[in-house]
SEMAR-515871 format. One record per residue (C-alpha): y, z, x. Coordinates in pm, whole numbers, padded with zeros to 5 digits. Each point is the difference from the previous one (the first is absolute). Last residue first. Example, Ala and Ser with C-alpha at 12.3 -4.5 7.8 and 13.67 -1.06 7.14 Angstrom:
BEGIN
north / up / east
-00106 / 00714 / 01367
-00344 / 00066 / -00137
END
This chain:
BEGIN
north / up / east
-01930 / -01876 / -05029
00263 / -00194 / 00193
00173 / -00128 / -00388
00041 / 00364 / -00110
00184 / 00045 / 00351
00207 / -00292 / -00047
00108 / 00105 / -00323
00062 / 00328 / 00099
00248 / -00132 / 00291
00153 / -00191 / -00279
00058 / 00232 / -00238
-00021 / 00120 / -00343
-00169 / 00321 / -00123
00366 / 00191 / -00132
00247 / -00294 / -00129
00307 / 00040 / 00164
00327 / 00195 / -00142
00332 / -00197 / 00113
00229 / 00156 / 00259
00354 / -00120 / -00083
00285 / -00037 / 00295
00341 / -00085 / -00122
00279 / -00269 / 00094
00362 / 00101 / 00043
00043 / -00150 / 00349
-00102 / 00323 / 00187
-00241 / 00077 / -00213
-00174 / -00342 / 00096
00062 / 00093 / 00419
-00137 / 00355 / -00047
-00293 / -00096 / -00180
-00088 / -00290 / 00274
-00377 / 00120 / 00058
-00108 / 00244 / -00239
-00127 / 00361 / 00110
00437 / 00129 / -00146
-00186 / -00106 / -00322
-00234 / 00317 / -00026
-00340 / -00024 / -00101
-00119 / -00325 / 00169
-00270 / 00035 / -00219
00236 / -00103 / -00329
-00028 / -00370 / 00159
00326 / -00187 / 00112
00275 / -00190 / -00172
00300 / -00038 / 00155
00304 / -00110 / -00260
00317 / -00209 / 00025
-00139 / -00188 / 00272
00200 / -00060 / 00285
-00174 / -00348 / 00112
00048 / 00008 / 00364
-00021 / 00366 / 00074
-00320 / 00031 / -00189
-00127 / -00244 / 00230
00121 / 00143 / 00291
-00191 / 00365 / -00074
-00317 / -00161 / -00127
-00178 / 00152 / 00219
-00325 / -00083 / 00294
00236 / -00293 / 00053
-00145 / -00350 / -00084
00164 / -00052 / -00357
-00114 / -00272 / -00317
00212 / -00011 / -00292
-00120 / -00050 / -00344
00241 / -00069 / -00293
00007 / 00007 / -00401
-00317 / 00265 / -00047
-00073 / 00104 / -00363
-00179 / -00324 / -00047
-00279 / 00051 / 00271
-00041 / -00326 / 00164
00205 / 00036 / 00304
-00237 / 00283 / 00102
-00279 / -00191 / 00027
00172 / -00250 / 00197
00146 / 00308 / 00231
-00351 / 00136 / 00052
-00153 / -00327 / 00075
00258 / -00124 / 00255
-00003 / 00376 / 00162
-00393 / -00057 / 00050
-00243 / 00223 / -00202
-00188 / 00279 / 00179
00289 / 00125 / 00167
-00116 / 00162 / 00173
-00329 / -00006 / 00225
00173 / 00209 / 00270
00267 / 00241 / -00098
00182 / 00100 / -00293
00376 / 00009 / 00127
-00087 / -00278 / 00316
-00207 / -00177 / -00192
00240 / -00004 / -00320
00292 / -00124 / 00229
-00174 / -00310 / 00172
-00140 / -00062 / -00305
00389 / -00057 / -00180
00096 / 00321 / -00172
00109 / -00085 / -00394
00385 / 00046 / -00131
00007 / -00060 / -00370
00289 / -00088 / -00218
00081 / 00128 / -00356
00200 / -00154 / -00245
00223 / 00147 / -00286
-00061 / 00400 / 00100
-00231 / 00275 / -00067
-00230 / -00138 / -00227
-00108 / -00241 / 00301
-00126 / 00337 / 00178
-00229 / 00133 / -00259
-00181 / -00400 / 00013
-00029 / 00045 / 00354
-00179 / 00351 / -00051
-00239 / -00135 / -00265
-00075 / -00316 / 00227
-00063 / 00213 / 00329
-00200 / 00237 / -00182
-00192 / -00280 / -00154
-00086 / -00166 / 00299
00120 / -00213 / 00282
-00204 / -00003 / 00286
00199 / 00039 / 00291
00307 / 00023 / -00121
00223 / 00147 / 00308
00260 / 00161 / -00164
00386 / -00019 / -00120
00206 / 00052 / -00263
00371 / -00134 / -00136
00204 / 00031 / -00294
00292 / -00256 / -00062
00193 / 00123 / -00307
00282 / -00286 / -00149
00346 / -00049 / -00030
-00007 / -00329 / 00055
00124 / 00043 / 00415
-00304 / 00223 / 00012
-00280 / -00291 / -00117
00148 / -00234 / 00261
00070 / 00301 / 00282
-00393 / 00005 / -00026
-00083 / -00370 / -00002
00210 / -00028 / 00292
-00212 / 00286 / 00168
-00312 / -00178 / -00107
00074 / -00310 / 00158
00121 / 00183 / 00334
-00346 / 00190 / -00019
-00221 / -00335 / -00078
-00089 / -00051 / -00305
-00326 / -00013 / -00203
00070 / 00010 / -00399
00059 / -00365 / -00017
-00349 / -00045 / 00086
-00148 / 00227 / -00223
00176 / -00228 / -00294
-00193 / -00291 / 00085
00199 / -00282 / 00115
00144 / -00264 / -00213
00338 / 00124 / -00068
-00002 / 00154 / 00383
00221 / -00188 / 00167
00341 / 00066 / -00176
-00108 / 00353 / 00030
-00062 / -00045 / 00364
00346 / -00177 / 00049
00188 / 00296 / -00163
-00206 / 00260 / 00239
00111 / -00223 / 00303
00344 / 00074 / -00089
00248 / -00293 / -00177
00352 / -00002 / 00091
00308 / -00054 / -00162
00277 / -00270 / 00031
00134 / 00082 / -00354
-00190 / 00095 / -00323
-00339 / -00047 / -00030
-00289 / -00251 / -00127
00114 / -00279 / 00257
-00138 / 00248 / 00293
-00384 / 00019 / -00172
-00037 / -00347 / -00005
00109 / -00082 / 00324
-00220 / 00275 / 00155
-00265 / -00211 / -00140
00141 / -00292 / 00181
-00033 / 00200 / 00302
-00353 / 00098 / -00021
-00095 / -00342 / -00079
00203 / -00109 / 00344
-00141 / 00299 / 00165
-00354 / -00126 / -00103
00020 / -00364 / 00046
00158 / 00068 / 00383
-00298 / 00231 / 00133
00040 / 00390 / -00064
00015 / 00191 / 00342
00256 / 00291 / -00114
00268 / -00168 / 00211
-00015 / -00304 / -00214
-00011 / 00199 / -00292
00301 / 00164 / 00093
00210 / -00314 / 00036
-00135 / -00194 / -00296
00117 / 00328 / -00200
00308 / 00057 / 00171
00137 / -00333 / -00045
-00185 / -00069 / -00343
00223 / 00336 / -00124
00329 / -00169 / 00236
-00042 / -00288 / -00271
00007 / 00186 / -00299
00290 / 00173 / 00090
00199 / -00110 / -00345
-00212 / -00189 / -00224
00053 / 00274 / -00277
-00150 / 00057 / -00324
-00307 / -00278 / -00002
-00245 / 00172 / -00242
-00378 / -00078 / 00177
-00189 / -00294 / 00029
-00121 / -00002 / 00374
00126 / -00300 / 00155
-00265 / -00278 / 00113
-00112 / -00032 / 00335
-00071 / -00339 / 00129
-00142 / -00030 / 00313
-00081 / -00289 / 00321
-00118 / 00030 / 00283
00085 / -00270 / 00301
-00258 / -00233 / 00012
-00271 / 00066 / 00316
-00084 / -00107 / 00336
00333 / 00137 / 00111
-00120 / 00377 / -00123
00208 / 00117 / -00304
00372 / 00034 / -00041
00037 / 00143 / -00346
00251 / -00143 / -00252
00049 / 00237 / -00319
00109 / -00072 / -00302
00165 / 00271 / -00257
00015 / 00091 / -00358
00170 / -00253 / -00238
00254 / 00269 / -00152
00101 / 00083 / 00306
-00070 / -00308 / 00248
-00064 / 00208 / 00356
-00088 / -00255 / 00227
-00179 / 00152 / 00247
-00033 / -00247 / 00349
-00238 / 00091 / 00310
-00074 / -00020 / 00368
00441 / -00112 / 00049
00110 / -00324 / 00139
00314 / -00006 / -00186
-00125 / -00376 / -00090
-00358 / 00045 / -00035
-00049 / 00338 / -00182
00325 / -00157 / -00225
-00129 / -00347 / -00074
-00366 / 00161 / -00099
00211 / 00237 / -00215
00186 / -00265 / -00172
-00287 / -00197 / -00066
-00217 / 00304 / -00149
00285 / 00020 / -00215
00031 / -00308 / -00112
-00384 / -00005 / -00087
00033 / 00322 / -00199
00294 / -00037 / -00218
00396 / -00011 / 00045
00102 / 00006 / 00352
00232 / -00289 / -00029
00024 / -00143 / 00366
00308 / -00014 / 00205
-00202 / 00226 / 00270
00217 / 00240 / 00107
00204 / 00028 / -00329
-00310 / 00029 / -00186
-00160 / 00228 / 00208
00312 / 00220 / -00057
-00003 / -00052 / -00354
-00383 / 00094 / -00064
-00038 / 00330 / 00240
-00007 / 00014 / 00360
-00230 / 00148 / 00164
-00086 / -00102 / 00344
-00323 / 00167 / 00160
-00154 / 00018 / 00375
00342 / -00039 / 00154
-00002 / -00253 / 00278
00297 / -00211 / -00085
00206 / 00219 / -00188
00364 / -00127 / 00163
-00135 / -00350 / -00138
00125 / 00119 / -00346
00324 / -00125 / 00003
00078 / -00056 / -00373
00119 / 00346 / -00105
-00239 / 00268 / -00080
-00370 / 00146 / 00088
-00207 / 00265 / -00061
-00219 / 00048 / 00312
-00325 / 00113 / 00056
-00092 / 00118 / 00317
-00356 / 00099 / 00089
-00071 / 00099 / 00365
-00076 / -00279 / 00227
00198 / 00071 / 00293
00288 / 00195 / -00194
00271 / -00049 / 00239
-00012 / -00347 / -00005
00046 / 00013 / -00372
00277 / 00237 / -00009
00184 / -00159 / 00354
00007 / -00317 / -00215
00163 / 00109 / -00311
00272 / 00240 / 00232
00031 / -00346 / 00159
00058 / -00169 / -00289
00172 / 00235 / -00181
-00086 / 00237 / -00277
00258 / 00222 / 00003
00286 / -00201 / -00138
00052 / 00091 / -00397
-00249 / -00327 / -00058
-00214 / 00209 / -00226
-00334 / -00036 / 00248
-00248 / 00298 / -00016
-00244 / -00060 / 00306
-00293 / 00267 / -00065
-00225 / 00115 / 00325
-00381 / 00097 / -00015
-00147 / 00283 / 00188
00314 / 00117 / 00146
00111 / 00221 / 00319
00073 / -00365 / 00245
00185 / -00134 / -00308
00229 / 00315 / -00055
00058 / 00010 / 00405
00056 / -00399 / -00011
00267 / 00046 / -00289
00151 / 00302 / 00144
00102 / -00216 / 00319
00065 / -00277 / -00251
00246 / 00209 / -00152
00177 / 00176 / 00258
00094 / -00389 / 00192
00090 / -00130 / -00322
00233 / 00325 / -00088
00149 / -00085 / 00365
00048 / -00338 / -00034
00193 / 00041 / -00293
-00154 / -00119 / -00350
-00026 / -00319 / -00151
00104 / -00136 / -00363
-00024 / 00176 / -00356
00213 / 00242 / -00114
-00030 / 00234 / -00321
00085 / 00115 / -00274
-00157 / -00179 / -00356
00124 / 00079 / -00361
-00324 / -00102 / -00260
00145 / -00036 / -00359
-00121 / 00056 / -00334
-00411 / 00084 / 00043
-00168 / 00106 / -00310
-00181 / 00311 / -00080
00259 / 00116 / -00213
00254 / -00074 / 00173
-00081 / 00006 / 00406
00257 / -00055 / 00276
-00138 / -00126 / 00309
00197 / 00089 / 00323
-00177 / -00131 / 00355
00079 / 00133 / 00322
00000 / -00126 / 00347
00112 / 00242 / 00235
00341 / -00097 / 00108
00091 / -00113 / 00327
00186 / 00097 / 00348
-00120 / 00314 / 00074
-00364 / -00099 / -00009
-00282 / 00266 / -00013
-00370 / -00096 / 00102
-00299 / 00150 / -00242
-00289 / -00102 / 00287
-00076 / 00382 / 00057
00004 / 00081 / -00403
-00385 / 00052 / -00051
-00031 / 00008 / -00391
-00126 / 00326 / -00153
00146 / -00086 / -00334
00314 / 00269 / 00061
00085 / -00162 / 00372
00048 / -00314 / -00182
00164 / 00163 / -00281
00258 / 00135 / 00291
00037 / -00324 / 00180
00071 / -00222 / -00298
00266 / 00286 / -00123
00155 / -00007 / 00357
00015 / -00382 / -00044
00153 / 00038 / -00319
00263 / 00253 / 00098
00109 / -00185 / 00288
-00069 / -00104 / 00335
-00195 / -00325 / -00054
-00357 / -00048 / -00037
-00222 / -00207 / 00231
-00388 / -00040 / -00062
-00294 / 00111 / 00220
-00222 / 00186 / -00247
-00308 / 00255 / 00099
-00250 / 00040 / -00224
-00314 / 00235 / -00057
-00205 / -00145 / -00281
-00127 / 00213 / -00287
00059 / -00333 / -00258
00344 / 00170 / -00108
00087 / 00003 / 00343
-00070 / -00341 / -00014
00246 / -00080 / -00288
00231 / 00186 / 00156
00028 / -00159 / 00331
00025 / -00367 / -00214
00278 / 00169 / -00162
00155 / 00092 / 00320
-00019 / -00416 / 00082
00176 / -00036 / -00307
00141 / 00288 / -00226
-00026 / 00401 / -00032
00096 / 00119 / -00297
00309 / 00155 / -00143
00004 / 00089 / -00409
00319 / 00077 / -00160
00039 / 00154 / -00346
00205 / -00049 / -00389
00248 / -00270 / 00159
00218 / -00168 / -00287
00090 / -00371 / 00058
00292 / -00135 / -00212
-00022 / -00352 / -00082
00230 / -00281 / 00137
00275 / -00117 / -00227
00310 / 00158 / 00252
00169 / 00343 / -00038
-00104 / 00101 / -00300
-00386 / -00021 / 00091
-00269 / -00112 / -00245
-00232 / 00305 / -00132
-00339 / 00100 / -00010
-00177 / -00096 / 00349
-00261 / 00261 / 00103
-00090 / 00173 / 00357
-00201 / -00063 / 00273
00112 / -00015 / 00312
-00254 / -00097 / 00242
00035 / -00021 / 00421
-00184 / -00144 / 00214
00061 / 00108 / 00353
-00138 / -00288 / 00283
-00178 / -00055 / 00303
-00075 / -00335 / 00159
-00279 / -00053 / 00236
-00275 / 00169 / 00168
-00284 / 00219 / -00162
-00271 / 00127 / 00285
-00309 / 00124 / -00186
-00212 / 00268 / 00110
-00334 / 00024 / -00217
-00033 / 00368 / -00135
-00150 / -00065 / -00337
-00092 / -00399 / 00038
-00380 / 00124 / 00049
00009 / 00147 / -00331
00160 / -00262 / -00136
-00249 / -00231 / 00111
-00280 / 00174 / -00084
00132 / 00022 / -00392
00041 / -00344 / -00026
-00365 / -00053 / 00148
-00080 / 00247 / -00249
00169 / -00162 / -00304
-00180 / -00326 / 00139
00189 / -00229 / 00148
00067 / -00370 / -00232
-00248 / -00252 / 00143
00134 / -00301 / 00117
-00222 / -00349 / 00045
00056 / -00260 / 00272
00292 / -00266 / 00007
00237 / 00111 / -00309
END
């Protein structure tokens, strides 16, 4: 490695994410239906010595290029995919979860005369029999070219960054390649590549192939460090692309970053993340999306690349080609930050960390304040509140909302100090900063289970939200305060 790397901090991981939530990335390429059987094998067949396969469920998920969509959605990005799907009952399926994840479905392009691509895996015991594959691969018509790279420069034009998702099913053209690239005059586009003609991605600002395919390209064994470094210098050059990742699974990645002329290109090896490898599958459309949004969140090439292959790490630990959320790579972040840290999130973090604990069977409870100067009233009735449920999140006004509640000369503590503080009491698993004078959104976005608020508001139809948490099944619980403990009398004892 030419020049020294330092890994991100957890809060420079944590700024990045944030400022990836609501990035618009264009996803172009080939869509596909995955589809997983599982079931168990007990018994040979009578009819023929081939063993009997006995379905217990089916499982559909989204698959290539609309995989890479839902990973980012899953990252708080809005998407829009450009892909072709045929007109059946897998394409309207592809279309329909799309719609389902939030994923703009302008670009989605029906063809009459194909298939939609779709992949059947059936699963034994955890274990992988047989793969069936549908599709067709080849060119379209002129006129599903023609509507595609018309939606293609509209998606391109609307994004921040732009994804290139290659399975050689026929979308990814040359000139549908080149019109991408052109199209996004400087904007990020990373591109996961396939086959052997790879000049179609000249431009791009990131090729990622993964060990085989830069083997193939390059006819060099990309076994350790140096070779790798080689292949991705011969790639960067060759395809004439800013910069080569060579994702090398087990072996972590290498990156080649085009650097000013009067320097060596940049060099970096990223070892894997030890973690349990379950499942490969999808990994690669997780480093897609998460090199992609990075990008488009301002992070410089080292970090999205780390940040990808931690994403890596956290994909091969479950089932299938699923996705990781930004809350998933923050915990995978965060084993040597400080535990306050890990506390802060943003509200789309702390929203997935909500519908986390409820999907266990778990009690969310939620409260909110300002937190001025926290003191043992606070504490006692914060410590009341965790009782009520498994974890308990915190919604605290920004300064821009305590001035205008309280007035001039509040807060007296910054919102950064109030929330750290905060983040180190141990009955309190999440803060979550909010800017409106309630926390009527907020509350809204994490549908806690219960809605704690002091006894002196009395009655609970005074709390904000109470309708919307009864409405869901949840509860609202006034907690007794400690009498003689306040912050406005704290500040007054402290003027005198």
């Amino acid at each position: 490695m030419s020049g020294e790397f330092r890994e991100p901090t957890f809060e420079r991981v944590r700024a990045i994410l944030r400022d990836g939530i609501g990035c618009k990335l264009a996803v172009i390429g080939d869509a596909m239906l995955d589809v997983y059987l599982q079931g168990n094998v007990g018994r040979i067949s009578p009819e023929a010595p081939v063993p009997v396969f006995e379905i217990d469920h089916e499982e559909r998920f989204l698959g290539g290029a609309a995989n890479v969509a839902k990973c980012l959605v899953a990252l708080g990005a809005q998407v829009r995919l450009c892909a072709v799907v045929g007109n059946d009952q897998e394409g309207r399926i592809v279309r329909d979860e799309a719609r389902n994840l939030g994923i703009g479905v302008t670009g989605l392009i029906t063809a009459a005369d194909r298939p939609t691509t779709s992949k059947c895996r059936l699963i034994a015991r955890h274990q992988q029999m047989v793969r069936l594959d549908r599709e067709r691969r080849g060119g379209f018509s002129k006129q599903i070219e023609a509507q595609l790279l018309r939606r293609v420069r509209e998606a391109v034009k609307w994004a921040d960054a732009i994804v290139l998702s290659d399975y050689l099913k026929g979308v990814l053209t040359p000139a549908l390649c080149r019109a991408a690239i052109s199209a996004a005059r400087g904007k990020p586009v990373v591109v996961d590549p396939k086959g052997r003609d790879w000049s179609k991605y000249a431009g791009a600002t990131m090729l990622k192939p993964n060990r085989r395919e830069a083997q193939d390209f390059t006819g060099l064994n990309v076994d350790d460090d140096a070779s790798a470094a080689k292949a991705a210098l011969q790639i960067r050059k060759q395809v004439r692309v800013k910069h080569c990742l060579i994702t090398r699974g087990e072996r972590g990645m290498t990156l080649a970053e085009s650097v000013p002329v009067s320097k060596a290109p940049e060099l970096l090896h990223l070892p894997s993340r030890p973690r349990e490898v379950f499942d490969v599958t999808g990994a690669g459309d997780v480093v897609a999306a998460t090199l992609a949004l990075s990008l488009a969140a301002g992070a410089d090439l080292s970090e999205a690349a780390w940040l990808a292959n931690l994403a890596a790490g956290v994909k091969v630990a479950k089932f299938g080609a699923a996705s990781v959320s930004d809350q998933e790579l923050l915990d995978a972040a965060s084993a040597g930050a400080p535990l306050f840290e890990r506390k802060l999130m943003s509200r789309a973090q702390a929203a997935a960390f909500s519908a986390e604990i409820r999907r266990r069977g778990r009690k969310v409870v939620f409260t909110n304040g300002c937190f001025d100067i926290l003191h043992l009233g606070h504490v006692s009735y914060l410590e009341k509140a965790r009782r009520l449920g498994d974890v308990l999140i915190v919604g605290v006004n920004s300064d821009a909302s305590v001035t205008r509640l309280k007035g001039p000369g509040r807060p007296v503590q910054p919102e950064y100090d109030r929330t750290r503080i905060l983040g180190a009491q141990a009955c309190i698993d999440a803060v979550v900063l909010f800017d409106e004078d309630t926390p009527h959104e907020l509350i809204k976005a994490l549908r806690p289970d219960v809605l704690c608020k002091g006894a002196d508001y009395k009655r609970k139809q005074n709390v904000v939200g109470w309708e919307m948490v009864e409405k869901w099944g949840g509860r609202v619980a006034l907690i007794e305060l400690l009498e003689g403990r306040s912050t406005t009398g704290l500040i007054e004892k402290s003027n005198r």
